[in-house]
C-alpha positions in Angstrom: 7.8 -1.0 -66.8 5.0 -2.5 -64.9 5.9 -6.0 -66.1 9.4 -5.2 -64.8 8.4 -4.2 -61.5 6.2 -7.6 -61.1 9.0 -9.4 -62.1 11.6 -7.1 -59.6 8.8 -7.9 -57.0 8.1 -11.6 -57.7 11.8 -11.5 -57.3 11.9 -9.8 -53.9 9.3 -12.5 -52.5 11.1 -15.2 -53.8 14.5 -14.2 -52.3 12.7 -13.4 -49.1 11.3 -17.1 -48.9 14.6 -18.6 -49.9 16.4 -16.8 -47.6 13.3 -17.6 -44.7 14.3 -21.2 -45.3 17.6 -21.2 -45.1 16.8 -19.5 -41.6 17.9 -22.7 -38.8 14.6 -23.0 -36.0 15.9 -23.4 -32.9 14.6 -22.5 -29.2 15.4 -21.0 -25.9 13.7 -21.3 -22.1 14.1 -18.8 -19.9 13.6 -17.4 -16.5 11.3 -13.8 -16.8 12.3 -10.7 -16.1 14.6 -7.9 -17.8 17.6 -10.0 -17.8 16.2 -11.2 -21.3 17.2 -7.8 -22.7 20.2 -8.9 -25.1 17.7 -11.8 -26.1 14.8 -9.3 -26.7 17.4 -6.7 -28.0 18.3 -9.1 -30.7 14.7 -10.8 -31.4 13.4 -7.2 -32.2 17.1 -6.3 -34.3 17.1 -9.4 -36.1 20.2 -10.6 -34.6 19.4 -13.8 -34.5 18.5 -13.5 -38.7 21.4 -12.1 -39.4 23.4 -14.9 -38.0 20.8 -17.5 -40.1 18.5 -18.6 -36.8 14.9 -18.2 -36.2 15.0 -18.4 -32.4 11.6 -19.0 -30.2 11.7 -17.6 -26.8 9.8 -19.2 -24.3 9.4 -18.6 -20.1 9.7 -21.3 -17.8 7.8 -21.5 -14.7 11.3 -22.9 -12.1 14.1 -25.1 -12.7 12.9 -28.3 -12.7 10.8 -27.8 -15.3 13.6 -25.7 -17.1 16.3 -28.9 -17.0 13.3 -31.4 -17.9 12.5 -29.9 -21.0 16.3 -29.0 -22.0 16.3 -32.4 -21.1 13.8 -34.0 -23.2 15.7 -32.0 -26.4 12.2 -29.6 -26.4 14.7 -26.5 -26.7 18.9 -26.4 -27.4 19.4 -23.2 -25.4 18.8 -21.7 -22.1 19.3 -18.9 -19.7 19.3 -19.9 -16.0 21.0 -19.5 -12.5 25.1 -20.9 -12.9 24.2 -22.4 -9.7 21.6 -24.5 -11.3 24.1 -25.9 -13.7 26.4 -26.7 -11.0 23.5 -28.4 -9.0 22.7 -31.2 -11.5 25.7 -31.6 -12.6 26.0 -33.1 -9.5 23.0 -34.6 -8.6 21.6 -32.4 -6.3 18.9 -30.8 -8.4 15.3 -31.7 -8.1 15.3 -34.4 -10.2 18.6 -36.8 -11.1 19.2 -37.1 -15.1 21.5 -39.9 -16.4 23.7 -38.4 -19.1 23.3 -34.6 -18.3 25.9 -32.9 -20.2 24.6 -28.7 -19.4 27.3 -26.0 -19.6 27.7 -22.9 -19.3 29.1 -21.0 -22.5 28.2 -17.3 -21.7 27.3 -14.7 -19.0 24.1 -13.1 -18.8 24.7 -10.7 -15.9 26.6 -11.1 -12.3 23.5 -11.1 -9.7 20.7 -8.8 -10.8 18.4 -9.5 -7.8 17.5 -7.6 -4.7 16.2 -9.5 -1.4 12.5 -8.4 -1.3 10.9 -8.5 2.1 7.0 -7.4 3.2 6.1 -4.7 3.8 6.4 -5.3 7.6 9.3 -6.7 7.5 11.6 -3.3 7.9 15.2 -4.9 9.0 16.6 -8.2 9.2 16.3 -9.5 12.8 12.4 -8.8 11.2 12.2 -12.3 9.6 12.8 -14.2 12.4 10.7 -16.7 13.0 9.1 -16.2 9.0 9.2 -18.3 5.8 11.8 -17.1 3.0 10.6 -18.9 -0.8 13.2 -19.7 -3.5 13.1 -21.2 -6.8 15.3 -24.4 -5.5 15.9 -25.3 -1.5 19.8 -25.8 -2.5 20.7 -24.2 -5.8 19.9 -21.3 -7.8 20.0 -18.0 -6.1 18.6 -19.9 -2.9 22.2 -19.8 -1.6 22.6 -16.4 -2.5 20.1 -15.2 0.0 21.2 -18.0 2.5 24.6 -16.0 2.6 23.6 -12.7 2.8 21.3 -13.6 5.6 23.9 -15.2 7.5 26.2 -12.4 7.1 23.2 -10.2 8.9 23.4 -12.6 12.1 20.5 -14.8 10.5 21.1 -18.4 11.2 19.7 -21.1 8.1 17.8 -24.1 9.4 17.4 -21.7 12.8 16.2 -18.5 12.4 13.6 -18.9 9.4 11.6 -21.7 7.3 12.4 -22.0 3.7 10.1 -22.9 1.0 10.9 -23.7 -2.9 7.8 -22.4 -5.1 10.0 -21.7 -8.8 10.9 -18.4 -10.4 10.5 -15.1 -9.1 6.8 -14.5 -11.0 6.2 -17.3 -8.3 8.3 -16.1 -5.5 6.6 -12.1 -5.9 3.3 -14.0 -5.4 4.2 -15.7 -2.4 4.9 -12.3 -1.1 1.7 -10.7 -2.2 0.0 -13.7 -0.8 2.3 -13.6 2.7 3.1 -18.0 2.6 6.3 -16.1 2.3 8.0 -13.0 4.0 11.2 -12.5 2.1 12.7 -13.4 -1.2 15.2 -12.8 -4.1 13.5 -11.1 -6.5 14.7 -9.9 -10.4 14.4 -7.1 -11.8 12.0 -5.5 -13.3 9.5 -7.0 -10.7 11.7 -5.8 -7.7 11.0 -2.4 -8.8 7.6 -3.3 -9.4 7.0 -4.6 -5.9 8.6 -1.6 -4.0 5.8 0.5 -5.9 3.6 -1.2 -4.2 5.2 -1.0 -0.7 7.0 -3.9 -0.3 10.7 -3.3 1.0 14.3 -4.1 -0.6 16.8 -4.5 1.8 19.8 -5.6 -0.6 20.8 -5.8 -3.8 22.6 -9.0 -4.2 25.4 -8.7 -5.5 26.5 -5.2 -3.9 26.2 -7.8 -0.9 28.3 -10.4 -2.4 30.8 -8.8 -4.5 31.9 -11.0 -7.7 29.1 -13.4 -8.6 27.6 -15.3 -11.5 24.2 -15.0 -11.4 22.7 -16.8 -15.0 24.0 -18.2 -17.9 23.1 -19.0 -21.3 23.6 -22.8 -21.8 23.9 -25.9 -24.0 24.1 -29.4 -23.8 27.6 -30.6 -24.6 26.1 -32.9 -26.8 23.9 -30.7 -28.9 26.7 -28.2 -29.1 29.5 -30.8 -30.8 26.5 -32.0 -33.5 25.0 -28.2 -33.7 28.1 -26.4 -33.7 27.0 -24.3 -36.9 23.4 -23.1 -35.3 26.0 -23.0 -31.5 28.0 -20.6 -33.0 25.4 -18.8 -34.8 23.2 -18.0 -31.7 26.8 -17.2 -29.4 27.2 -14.4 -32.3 24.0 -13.2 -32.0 23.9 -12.8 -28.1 27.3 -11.4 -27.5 26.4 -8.6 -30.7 23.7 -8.2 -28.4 25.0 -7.6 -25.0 27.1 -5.2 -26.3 24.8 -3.2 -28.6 22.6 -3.2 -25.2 25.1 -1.3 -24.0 26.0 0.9 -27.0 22.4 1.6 -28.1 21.0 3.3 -24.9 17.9 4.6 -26.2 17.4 1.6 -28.5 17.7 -0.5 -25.6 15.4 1.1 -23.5 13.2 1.3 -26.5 12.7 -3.1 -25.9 12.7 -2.6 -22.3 9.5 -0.6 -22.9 8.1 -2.9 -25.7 8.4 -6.3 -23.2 7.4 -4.8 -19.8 4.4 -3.1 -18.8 3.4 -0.8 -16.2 6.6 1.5 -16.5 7.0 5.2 -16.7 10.0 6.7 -19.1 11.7 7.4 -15.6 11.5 3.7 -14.6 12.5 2.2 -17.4 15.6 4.9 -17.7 16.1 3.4 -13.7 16.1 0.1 -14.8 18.4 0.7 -18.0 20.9 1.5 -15.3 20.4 -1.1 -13.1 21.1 -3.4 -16.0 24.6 -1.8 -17.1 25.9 -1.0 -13.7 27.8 -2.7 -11.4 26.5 -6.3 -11.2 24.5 -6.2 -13.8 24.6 -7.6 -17.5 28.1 -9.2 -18.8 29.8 -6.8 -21.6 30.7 -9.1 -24.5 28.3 -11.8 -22.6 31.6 -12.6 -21.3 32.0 -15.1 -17.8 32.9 -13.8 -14.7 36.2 -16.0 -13.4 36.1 -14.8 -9.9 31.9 -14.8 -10.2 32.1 -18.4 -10.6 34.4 -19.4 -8.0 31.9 -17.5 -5.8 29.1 -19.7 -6.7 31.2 -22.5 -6.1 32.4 -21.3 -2.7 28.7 -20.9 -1.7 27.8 -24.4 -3.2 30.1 -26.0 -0.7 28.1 -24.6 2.3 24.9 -24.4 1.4 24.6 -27.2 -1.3 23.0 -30.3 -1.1 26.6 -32.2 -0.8 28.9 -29.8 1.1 32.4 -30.3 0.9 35.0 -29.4 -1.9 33.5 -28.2 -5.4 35.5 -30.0 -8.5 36.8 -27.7 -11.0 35.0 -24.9 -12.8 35.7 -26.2 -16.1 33.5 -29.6 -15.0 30.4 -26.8 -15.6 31.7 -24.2 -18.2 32.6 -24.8 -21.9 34.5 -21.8 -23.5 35.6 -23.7 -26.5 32.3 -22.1 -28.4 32.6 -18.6 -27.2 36.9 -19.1 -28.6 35.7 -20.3 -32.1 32.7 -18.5 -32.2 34.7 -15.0 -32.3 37.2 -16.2 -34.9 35.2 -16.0 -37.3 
């Protein structure tokens, strides 16, 4: 019996390992902030193994490091603004690539941000005169509070300075450091930074209506040569996206394991915040008339106003059709 159970075990390991390398590595950069729940939900389910990937999740500090690295082939997927994607596709992000080939292939959420103000700045004739910070002067969610702000009266390039200091870890400290008066800010550290007095005066996308806030993405490129890990990790993260919303109290659960600071109440608060309106994409699916608002916004406030070219110039859905026939 005991020789059996050796050789049962010695089995075991050896299955374990075979099956470990049969496991594909690949890696994701990402923006902070809750909006990785479907990613976390399915790092800490084993999502990701159960579709044969052993995916590395790292944080990026702003965008232009975000595209140079995707750039430089240091990871094969990403989560970031739409906007972004639409940006240097064109040109007009902060730095120009030859050959970029970025798509979007799935929703994350449509505009989980809140415009985050000092604490002394109690309405919106209030930042008059101030400095807003963004990730991006003309992409990302830069245009998102560009919008809403004109839609209170305030006037870009009149009424208020702009600075671009990255993602919204950098943008909160701007804040707390007051080089800045007003910001978009994700969730959880919105939430975070009312605790400690500072003021939200919108949620984003009650403001806007339809909008597609980030994306998961690929290069073109990688995708048609990668199509088996693609299709793999597409798996995964719509499973995911849809158990987040199916698995309550597993999902909170995550939200509790990757943030800090956050009673049971909060993170029940910010559960909802994530599956209510505006918030994270059921199936990871892409909002139509989310991305024709980016789009619309794009040819005001980008960096080459005018007429947009067609969504599909920025969106793949070929991956997310095969992908679910399988």
């Amino acid at each position: 019996m005991i020789v059996r159970a050796f050789a049962l075990l010695a089995g075991l390991t050896i299955a374990a390992a075979a099956h470990a390398q049969t496991l594909a590595d690949v890696k994701m950069i990402a923006f902070g902030g809750a909006t990785n729940l479907p990613v976390w939900y399915a790092l800490e389910k084993g999502l990701f193994e159960k579709e044969g990937l052993r995916l590395t999740l790292d944080q990026t500090p702003g965008s232009k490091e975000q595209f140079a690295d995707i750039m430089a082939g240091k990871y094969q997927f990403s989560s970031t603004a739409f906007d972004n994607i639409v940006a240097y596709t064109e040109g007009q992000g902060a730095v120009k690539y030859d050959g970029f080939d970025v798509v979007a292939v799935l929703g994350v959420h449509s505009g989980l941000n809140s415009v985050v103000a000092r604490p002394e700045i109690k309405s919106w004739t209030d930042i008059k005169g101030k400095t807003l910070s963004v990730d991006a002067l003309t992409s990302g969610y830069a245009t998102v509070l560009y919008q809403i702000l004109q839609t209170k009266g305030i006037a870009k390039d009149k009424d208020y300075k702009v600075i671009s200091v990255g993602s919204s870890d950098a943008r909160s400290k701007s804040l707390r450091d007051n080089t800045a008066q007003m910001a978009i800010i994700g969730s959880p550290q919105d939430l975070a930074m009312q605790k400690e007095g500072f003021n939200i005066l919108a949620d984003a996308s009650a403001e806007l209506g339809d909008y597609q806030g980030s994306v998961y993405a690929i290069r073109r490129g990688y995708g048609k040569s990668n199509e088996r890990e693609t299709l793999a990790f597409m798996r995964a993260i719509m499973a995911a996206h849809d158990a987040v919303f199916a698995d309550r109290a597993g999902a909170i659960a995550v939200l509790g394991k990757r943030t800090r600071g956050f009673s049971p109440e909060d993170l029940n608060a910010l559960y909802e915040r994530m599956t209510g309106p505006g918030g994270l994409s059921k199936g990871a699916a892409l909002n139509p008339k989310g991305v024709d608002m980016v789009l619309k916004l794009r040819s005001v406030y980008g960096a080459a106003q005018g007429p947009t070219p067609p969504a599909s110039r920025y969106i793949d859905t070929s991956f997310a059709e095969r992908a679910v026939k399988k």
